[in-house]
N, C-alpha and C positions, 0 to 999 in steps of 0.2 A: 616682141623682143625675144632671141634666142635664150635659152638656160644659161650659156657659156656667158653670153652678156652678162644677164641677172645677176649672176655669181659675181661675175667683176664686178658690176658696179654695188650689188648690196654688201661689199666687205669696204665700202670708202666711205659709209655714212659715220663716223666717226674722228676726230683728227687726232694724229699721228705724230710720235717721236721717234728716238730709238732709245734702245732701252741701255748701253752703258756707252760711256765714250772711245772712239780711234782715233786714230792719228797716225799722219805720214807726213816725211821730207819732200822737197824735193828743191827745182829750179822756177823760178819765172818764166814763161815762155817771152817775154817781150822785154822785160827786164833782167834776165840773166840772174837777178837775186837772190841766194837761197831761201831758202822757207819753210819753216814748221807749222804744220796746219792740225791743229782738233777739233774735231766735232763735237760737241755735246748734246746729251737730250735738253731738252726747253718745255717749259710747262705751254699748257694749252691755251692758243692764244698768243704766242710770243713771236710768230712766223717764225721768220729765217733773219737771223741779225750777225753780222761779223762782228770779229771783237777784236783789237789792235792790241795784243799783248805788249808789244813793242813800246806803248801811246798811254799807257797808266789805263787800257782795256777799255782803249775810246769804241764807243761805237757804232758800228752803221745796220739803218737795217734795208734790207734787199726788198726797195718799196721805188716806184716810177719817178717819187719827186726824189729821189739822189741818184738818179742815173748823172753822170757826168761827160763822159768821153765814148763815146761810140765805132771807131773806126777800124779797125784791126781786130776789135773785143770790147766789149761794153765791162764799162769799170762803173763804178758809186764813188759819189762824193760827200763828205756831211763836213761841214766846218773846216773842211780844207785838208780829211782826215781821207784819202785814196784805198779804195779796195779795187786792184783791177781785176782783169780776165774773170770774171763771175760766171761766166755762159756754161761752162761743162759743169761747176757742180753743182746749180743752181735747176740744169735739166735733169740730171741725177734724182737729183728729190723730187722732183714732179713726176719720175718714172718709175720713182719706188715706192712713191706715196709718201714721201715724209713732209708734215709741216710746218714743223716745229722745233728748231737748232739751232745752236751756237758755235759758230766758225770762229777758233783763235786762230790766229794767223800773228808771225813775230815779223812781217814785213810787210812792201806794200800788194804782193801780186801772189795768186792764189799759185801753186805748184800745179806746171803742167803736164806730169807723170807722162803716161806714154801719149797722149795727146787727145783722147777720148775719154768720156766720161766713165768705164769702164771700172778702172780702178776704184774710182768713188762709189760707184753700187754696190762691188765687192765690200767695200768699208762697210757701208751699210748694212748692209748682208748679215758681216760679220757680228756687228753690232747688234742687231736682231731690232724689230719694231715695237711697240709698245703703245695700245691703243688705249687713247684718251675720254674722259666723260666729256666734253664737247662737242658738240655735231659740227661737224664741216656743215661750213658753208661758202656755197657756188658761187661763180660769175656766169650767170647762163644768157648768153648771148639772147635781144630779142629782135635787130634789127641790122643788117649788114652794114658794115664798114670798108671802104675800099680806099686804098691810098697807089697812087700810079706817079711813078720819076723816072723817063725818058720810056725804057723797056726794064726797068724794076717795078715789080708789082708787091702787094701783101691787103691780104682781104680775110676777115670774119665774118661766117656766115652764123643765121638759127641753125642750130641740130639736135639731135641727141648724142651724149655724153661728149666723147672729147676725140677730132679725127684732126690730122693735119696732111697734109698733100705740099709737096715741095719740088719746085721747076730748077735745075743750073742750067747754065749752057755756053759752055768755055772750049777757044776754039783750040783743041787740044785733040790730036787724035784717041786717047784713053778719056776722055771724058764727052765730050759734042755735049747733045741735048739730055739731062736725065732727068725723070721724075720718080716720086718714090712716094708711098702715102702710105699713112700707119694709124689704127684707133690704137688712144692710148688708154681707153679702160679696156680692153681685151687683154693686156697684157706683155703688150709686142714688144715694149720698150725696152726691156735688158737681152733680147735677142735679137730685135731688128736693128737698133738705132746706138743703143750704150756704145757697142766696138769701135764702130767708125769713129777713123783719126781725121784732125785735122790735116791739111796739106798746102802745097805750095811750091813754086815754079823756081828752080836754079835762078834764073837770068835774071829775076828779082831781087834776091839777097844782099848785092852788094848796095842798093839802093834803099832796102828796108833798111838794114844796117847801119846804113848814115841818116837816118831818120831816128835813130833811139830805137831802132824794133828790131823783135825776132832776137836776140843776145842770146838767150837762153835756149835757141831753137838746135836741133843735132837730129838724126839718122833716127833716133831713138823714142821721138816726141812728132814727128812729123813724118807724112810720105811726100819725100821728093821725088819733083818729075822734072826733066829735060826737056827738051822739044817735043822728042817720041815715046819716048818711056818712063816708067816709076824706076829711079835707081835704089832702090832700096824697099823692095819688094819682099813678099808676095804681098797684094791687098785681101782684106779680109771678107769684103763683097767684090765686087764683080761694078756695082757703082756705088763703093763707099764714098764717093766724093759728094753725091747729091745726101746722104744719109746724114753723113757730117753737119752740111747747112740747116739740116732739118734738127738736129742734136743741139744746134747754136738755136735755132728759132727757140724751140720749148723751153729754154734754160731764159733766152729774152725775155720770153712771153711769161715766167713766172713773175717777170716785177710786177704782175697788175696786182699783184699779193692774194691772189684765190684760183683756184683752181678752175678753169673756163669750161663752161661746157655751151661747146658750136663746133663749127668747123672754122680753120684756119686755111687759106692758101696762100702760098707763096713761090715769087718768080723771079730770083735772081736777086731775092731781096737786100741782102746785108742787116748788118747791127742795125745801121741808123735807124733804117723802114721799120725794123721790129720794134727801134724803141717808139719812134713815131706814133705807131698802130697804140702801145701800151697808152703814150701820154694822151693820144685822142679820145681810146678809151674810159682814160681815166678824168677826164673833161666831160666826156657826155652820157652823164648815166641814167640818158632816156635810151640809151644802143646798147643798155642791158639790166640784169634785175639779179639781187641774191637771193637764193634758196638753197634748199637743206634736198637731199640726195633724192627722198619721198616725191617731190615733185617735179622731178626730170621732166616726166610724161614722154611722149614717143614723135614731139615734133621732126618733121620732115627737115633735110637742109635744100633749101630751094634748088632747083635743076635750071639749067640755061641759065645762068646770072653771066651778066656783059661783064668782063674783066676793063673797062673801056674809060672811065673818066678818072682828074687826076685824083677829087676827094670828094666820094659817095657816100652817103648814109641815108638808108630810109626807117 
């Protein structure tokens, strides 16, 4: 294990809040509704739980069994009580380390600032972290998981600490084939993966539109493209579009409610497959074991693994 690893990973043996509360406005990306969002710290042990100010501070917490709607954006459901678009700040905390929080929200749909998780790290930042007497503990992958729907792919592999690798591939002349792969205990996450925006296709809108989606969406939250171009440029990578999907996986893949360590791949995946991957995992917990950071060890992520059937585990 390099030193630059060690150091990552030996400042996560403990879990994590922030140390006083922020808060931002904004809109809905899907609902158009406004909304006042705070963060607060959370005692150790409390995960990540939204709270319905709106609802007499009904609450849900950000766990596999209340995922609800998956399509567009993976929302939660508890008693009928709706938290949607959860994916950018749900990967926020997993990229900053935080475990432990309380999301008011006085509506049903989280604010989708400028479309990245970005502004939520900044909050946090600002906020500062605040390490708890509790030892984190892992979800450390022991045996792969593959889920395959037509040419959508998403697989968990063994590894050491936490890598993810992500495929698009939209036939768009600014986007074609991209992949992108990031460890998230090095640190990469608020440089590589935080900025990229979500996006999305002109020719679509009048269509999402009459479906109830995107209301909330503008120039300002989104990079629009045309047939040939981004109208409302410049992009912040070169392929912020596959980054993006990889920024929705991580934020998915915290409902398993611990922090994974294996490798992750995925190919075109979507909401559903991520939440898919969670709720299998979360069903078969011979396909992985928890421990405390001490016991990583330096397992290998197997090489030549068949991307090939619809649902593998060994």
């Amino acid at each position: 294990m390099t030193a630059q690893k060690a150091s990552a990973i030996s400042s996560l043996t403990h879990e994590q809040t922030i140390r006083t509360h922020v808060e931002c406005e904004g809109v809905g990306l899907h609902s158009g509704a406004p909304v006042q969002m705070r963060i607060l710290p959370a005692a150790a042990g409390t995960g990540i739980v939204f709270r319905r100010v709106d609802l007499d501070g009904f609450e849900v917490e950000a766990c596999g069994r209340n995922v609800a709607r998956v399509s567009y954006a993976t929302s939660l459901m508890k008693k009928g009580v709706l938290i949607s678009t959860t994916e950018h700040l749900l990967s926020a905390f997993i990229g900053t380390g935080v475990d432990n929080a309380i999301v008011e929200l006085d509506n049903l749909e989280l604010p989708i600032l400028d479309g990245s998780a970005r502004p939520f790290v900044d909050m946090i930042t600002q906020a500062g972290l605040k390490k708890q007497r509790k030892h984190r503990v892992y979800l450390r992958i022991r045996r792969e998981l593959e889920l395959r729907e037509g040419d959508k792919f998403v697989g968990v592999y063994p590894g050491p600490g936490y890598s993810v690798s992500y495929t698009i591939n939209f036939p768009h002349p600014l986007i074609g084939r991209e992949t992108f792969d990031v460890n998230l205990t090095d640190g990469d996450y608020r440089r590589e993966i935080a900025p990229a925006r979500t996006f999305g296709f002109i020719e679509q809108e009048k269509a999402m539109r009459n479906q109830g989606l995107i209301r909330g969406a503008s120039e300002e939250n989104v990079i629009v493209l045309n047939r040939d171009k981004v109208l409302n440029g410049p992009l912040r990578y070169r392929d912020e579009f596959v980054r993006h999907k990889m920024l929705d996986l991580i934020g998915d893949l915290a409902l398993v409610g611990k922090r994974i360590i294996g490798r992750v791949v995925g190919d075109r995946a979507g909401h559903a497959m991520h939440a898919a991957l969670v709720s299998r995992l979360l069903r078969d917990r011979t396909l992985w074991e928890e421990t405390e950071e001490e016991s990583w060890g330096e397992a290998e992520c197997p090489s030549g693994v068949e991307l090939g059937s619809t649902v593998v585990s060994r």
